[in-house]
N, C-alpha and C positions, 0 to 999 in steps of 0.2 A: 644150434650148430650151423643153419644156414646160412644165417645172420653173420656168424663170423667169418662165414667164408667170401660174405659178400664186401666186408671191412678188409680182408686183406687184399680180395684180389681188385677193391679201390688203390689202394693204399699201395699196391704194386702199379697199377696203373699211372696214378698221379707220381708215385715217386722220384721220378726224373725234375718235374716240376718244381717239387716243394724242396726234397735234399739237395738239388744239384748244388755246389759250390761253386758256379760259373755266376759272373753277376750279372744281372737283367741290366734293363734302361731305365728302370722304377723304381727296382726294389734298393737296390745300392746305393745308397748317398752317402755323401761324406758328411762329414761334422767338422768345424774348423779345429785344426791341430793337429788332424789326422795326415798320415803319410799317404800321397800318393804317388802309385805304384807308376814307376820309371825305368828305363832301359836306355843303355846307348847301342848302336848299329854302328858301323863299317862300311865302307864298299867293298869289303871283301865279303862281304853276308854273316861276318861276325856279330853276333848280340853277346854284349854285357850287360849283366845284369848290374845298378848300382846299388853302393853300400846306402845303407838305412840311412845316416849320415848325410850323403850326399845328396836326399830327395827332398822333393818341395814337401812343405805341409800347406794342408789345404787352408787359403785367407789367413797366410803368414810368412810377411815380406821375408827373408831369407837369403842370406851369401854362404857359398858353397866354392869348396875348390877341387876341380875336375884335373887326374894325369891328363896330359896331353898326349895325344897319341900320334904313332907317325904317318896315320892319313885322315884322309874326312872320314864325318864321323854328324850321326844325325842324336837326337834326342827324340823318343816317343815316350808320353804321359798317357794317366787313366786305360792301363793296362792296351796300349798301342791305339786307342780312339783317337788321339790328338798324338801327331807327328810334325816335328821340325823339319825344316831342308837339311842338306849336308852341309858341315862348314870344312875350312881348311882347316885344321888343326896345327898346323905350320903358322900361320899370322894369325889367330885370333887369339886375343889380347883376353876379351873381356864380354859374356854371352849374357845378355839381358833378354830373358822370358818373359813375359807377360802372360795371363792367366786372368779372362774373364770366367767371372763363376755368380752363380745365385746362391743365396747363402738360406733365403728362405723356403720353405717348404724340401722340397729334396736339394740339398747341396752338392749341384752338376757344374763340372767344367763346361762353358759353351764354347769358348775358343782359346786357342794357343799362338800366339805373335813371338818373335823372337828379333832382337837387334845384335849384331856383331861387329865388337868394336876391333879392326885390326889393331895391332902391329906395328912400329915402325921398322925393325928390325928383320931382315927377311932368314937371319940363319935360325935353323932350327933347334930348340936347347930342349930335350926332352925333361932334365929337373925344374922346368917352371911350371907353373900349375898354368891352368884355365880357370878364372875366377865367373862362376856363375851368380847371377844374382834374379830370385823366383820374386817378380813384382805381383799385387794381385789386384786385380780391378772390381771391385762389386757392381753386378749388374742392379741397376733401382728396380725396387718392387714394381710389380703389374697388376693394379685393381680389375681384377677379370670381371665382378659383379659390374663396374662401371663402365667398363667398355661392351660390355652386353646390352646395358640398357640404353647408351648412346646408337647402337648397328642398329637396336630396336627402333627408337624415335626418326634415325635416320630411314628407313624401311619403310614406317608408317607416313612419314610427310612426304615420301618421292608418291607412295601409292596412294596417299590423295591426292596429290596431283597429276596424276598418270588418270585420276579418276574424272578432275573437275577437266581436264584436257580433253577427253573422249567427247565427256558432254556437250561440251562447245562446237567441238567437230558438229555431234550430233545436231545440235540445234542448227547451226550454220544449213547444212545438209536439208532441214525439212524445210528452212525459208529459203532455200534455193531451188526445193522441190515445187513450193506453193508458186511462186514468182515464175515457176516455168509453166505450169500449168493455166494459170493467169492467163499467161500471156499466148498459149497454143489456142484458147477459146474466144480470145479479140479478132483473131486470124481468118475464123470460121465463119 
């Protein structure tokens, strides 16, 4: 009976931890194909949420077409981590994202870039679309075991030479002891 009172009131403890639905910086990765979660903002402080539709998939080039709206209007990805500037939505033509990500080990967005292509036309037509296009760059693997033992070799060749340095000093140091001493007892 103790026993179980000591499994729930674990299990109460930890459970903000284990159930929450909020996603960590580890635990949540994406898998390519998968949608990730996007929003458009306002300068009025309005968030739109966008349609399924309209979202990147994770490491899948992808054209998209956005209402335009009648003010600026920003893009944030991976549930607001990565944020775009505001554009005009008056003259932009044509929005290209770019999307560095690692595909191995946990499937993390590292960065978000965006280019905007105006306009020629400065009146405003709200039946045209905003054509987005979700480019995506893989970042290249990182052999962490080889970069370990390269800091390693590095480390050990500066501190033998930090080693054969000293002794040099030192020697130097007692033949300039002897040669003084030499030389205070010619004097005598």
């Amino acid at each position: 009976m103790l026993s179980r009172f000591f499994i729930v009131a674990i299990l109460f403890l930890v459970d903000p931890i284990i159930w929450s639905h909020t996603p960590s910086l580890f635990a949540e990765a994406y898998r390519v194909g998968e949608v990730v979660d996007s929003s458009i903002s306002t300068r009025s402080t309005l968030v739109i949420d966008m349609l399924i539709a309209n979202q990147p998939l994770f490491g899948v080039p992808k054209t998209v077409h956005l209402p335009r709206l009648p003010e600026r209007f920003s893009l944030s990805f991976d549930e607001g981590f990565h944020r775009l500037p505001y554009f005009d939505a008056e003259s932009t033509e044509k929005l290209i994202v770019t999307f560095v990500y690692s595909k191995s080990g946990a499937g993390r967005i590292h960065s978000v870039t965006s280019q905007a292509i105006r306009s020629s036309t400065k009146k405003f037509d709200h039946t045209k679309e905003i054509e987005v296009f979700y480019d995506w760059i893989e970042e290249a693997d990182v052999d962490i075991e080889a970069g370990s033992i390269v800091m390693f070799l590095v480390a050990f060749v500066v501190s033998i030479l930090f080693l054969l340095q000293l002794c040099s000093i030192e020697d130097h140091d007692d033949n300039y002891d002897n040669n003084y001493d030499v030389g205070s007892n010619k004097g005598r």
